[in-house]
N, C-alpha and C positions, 0 to 999 in steps of 0.2 A: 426381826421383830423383838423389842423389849418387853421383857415378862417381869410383870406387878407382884410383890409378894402377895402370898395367898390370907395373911391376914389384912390383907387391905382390901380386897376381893369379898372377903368374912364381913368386915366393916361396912363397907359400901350394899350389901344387901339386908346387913343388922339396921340398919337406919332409913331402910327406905328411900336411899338418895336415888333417883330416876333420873337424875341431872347426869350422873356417871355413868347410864348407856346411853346410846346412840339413837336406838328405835324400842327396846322395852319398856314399857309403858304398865301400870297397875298391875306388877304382879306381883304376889307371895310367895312366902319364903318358907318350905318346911323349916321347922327348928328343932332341936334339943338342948334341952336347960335353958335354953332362954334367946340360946345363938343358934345360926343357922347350920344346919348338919351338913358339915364337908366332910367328903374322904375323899383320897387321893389313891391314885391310880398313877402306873407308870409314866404318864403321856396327860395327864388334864387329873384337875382340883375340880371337884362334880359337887354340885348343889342342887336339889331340888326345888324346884317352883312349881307354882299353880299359876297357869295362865289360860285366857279362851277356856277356861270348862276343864281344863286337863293336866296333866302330870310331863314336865317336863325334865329333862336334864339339864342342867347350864352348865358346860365346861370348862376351863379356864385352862389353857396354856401351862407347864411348868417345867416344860424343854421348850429351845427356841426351834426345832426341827418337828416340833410335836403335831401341825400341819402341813407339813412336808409329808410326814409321814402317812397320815391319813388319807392325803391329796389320791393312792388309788383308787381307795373303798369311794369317795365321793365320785370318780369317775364311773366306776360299776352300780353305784345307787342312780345316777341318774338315768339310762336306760333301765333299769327294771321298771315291771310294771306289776307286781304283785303286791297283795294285802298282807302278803306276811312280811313287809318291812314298814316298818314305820318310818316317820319322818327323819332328817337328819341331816342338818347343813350348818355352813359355817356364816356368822355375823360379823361382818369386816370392819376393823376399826369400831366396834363395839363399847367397849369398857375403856373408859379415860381414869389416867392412874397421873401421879407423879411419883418421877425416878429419885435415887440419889442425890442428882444435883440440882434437882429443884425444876427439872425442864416436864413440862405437859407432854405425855406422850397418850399414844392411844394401841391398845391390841386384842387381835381374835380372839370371839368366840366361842364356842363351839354348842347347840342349839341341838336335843335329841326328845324326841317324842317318847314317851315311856308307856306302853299297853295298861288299862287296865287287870289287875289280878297279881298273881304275888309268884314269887321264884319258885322255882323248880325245887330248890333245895327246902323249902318249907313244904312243897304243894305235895310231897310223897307221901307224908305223914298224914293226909287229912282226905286225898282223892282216890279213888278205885286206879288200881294197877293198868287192868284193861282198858280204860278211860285216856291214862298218863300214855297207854302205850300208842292208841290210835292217832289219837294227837299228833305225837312226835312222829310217826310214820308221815304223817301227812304235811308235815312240815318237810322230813327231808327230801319228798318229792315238790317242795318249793323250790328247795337249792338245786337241787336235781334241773329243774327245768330254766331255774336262771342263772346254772353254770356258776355256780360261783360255793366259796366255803367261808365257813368263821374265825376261824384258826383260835378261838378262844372263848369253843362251848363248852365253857362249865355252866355248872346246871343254876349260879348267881345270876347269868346269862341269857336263862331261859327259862321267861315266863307263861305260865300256867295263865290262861285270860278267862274274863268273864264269858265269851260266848263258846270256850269248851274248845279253845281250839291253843295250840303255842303259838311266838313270838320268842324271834330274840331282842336282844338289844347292845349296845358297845358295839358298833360294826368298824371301831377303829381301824380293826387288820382282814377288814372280809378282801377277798381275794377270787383272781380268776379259775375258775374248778371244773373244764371244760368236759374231762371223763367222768368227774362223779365220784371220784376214786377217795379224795381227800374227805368231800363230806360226808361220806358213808361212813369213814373212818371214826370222825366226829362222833355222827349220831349214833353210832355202833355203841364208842365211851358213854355214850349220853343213856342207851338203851339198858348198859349195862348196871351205870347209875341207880337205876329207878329198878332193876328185878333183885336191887341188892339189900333191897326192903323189904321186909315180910310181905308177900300178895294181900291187896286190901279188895276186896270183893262186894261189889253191892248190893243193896234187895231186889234194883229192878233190875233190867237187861238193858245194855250199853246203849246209846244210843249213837252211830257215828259221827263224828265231828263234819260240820259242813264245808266244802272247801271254798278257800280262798279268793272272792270275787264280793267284785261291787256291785250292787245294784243300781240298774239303770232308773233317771228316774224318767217322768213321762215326757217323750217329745226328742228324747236322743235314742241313738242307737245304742251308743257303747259312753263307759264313764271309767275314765282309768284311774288308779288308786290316789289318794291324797300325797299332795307333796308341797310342800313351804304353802298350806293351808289353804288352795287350788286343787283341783280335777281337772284335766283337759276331758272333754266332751268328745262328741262327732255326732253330725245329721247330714247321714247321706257321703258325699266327701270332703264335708268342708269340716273345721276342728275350731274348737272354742272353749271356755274353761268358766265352771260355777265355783262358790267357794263352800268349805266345810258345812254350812247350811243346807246346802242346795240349792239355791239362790243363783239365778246366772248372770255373771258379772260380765262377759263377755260373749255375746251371741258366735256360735259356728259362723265362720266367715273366711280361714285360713285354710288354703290347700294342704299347707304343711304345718306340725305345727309341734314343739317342746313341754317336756313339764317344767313346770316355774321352780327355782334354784333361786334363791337369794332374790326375791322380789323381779325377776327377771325371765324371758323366756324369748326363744329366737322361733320367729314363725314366719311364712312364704305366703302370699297374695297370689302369685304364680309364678312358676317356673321359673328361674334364675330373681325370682325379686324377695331376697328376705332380711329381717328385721329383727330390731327386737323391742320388745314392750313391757311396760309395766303390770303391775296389776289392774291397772284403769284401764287398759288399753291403749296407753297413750305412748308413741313411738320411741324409743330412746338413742334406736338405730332408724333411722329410715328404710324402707322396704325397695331396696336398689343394688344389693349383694346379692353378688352368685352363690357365695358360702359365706357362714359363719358359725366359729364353735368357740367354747368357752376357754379361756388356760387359769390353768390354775389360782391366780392370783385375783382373779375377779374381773377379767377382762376378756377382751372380746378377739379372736383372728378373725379378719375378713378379707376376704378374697373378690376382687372385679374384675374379670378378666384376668391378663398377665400379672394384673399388680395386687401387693398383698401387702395388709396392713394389721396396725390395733388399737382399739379405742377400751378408753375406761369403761368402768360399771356406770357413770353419767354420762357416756357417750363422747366422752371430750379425748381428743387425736392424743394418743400414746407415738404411736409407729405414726407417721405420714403414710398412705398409699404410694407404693414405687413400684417397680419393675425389678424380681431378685433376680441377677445375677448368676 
């Protein structure tokens, strides 16, 4: 993938051009002095926007391996199913740039939800000790129970939110953490972080932080965390998905069923018959696979029987179906 210098990236959001992504449409640009506030990071050129109501990150490529490298953390984000990660996926063929030699090219990327409330490294100075500490406890039995660690919790990292409770964010290098071992070690650094501040004390008595769950709304059982601006539902055994409103955009009807990733989601009618769909509902896969999972690149393995294949993110034959050898 061809990576766009970062002040054409600059340019392209100073001006309002929407013609130069793909699918972002009306959104704003935080600025400073006039331009839009980029900092760079080892792996992505980060700008913020406002879009839908919210604070997002826009990231920009500036290694050619720089989703390659991410490519685990998005495998472990999409089965989690907690509120303490926010959103975070990649936009493929997004940003249309021209190269050197004058040739139109297009490249990733990279889309992250930002919590409201402010870092960690500011929030010490202004919140109660016991407050920062509960919190952070209770976050690291998030990691804790979704096996996994950050490898890069600085307290930049780790935001302080409005409802009293952490988040992180940059889940570039999260990783598989099946003992526990690694992100205790983290939050350890993190614990130590915040006692290495004068104790800030309040007038009232603490109040515990609430943990991390959606509320259902009326008419489902269960409502699992936001992801690419989707809930998958369930009523009874069947699974279906409202969006950030609460609004149900697709009625419970799938026996099985995915959270939405890049506008896309693979779900089962029954038993060896699944699919995948858009956000309308409307099939991209047909519902006639035994299996199918995501690879990397934004397409699709499927499996019928002996034979096994791959189709694009619009469904059109990558692999032909065959017989492997």
């Amino acid at each position: 993938m061809r990576i766009p210098p970062i002040n054409d990236f600059a340019d392209a959001l100073a001006s309002g051009g929407f013609e130069r992504f793909a699918t972002l449409r009306g959104f704003g640009v935080v600025c400073r002095d006039g331009r839009p506030a980029i900092s760079r990071t080892s792996l992505f050129a980060e700008a913020r926007i406002v879009s839908e109501g919210a604070l997002w990150l826009l990231c920009l490529p500036v290694r050619h391996d720089s989703m390659k490298i991410i490519s685990p953390a998005l495998h472990l984000l999409r089965r989690l199913s907690s509120c303490a990660f926010t959103e975070y996926r990649v936009l493929h063929d997004e940003f249309l740039f021209t190269d050197a030699r004058g040739t139109k090219c297009r490249c990733d990327l990279l889309l992250h939800r930002m919590p409201e409330g402010q870092t960690l490294d500011k929030a010490v100075w202004e919140v109660e000790t016991g407050r920062l500490r509960a919190a952070l406890e209770l976050l690291r039995n998030e990691f804790r129970a979704a096996g996994v660690h950050h490898r890069n919790l600085k307290p930049s990292n780790v935001i302080w939110c409005s409802d009293e409770r952490m988040r992180t964010v940059r889940y570039h290098y999260l990783a598989a953490d099946e003992g526990g071992h690694a992100a205790d070690r983290e939050f350890d650094a993190v614990a130590g972080f915040i006692d290495s501040f004068p104790e800030m004390v309040g007038k009232d008595e603490a109040v515990p932080p609430r943990p991390y769950e959606c509320l259902s709304p009326a008419g489902f059982d269960r409502v699992w965390p936001l992801r690419d601006m989707m809930c998958m539902v369930s009523r009874g055994n069947l699974y279906g998905y409202i969006d950030c409103d609460g609004r149900t955009v697709i009625e419970p009807q799938f026996t099985y069923a995915e959270d939405f990733c890049e506008n896309r989601a693979v779900v089962e009618v029954e038993r060896g018959r699944m699919g995948v769909i858009d956000r309308f509902g409307n099939y991209v896969l047909p519902p006639e696979y035994e299996m199918i999972g995501w690879l990397d690149d934004g397409c699709f393995d499927v499996r019928l029987g002996d034979r096994r294949g791959v189709f694009g993110y619009m469904g059109e034959v990558v692999v032909p179906l065959e017989k492997k050898r």
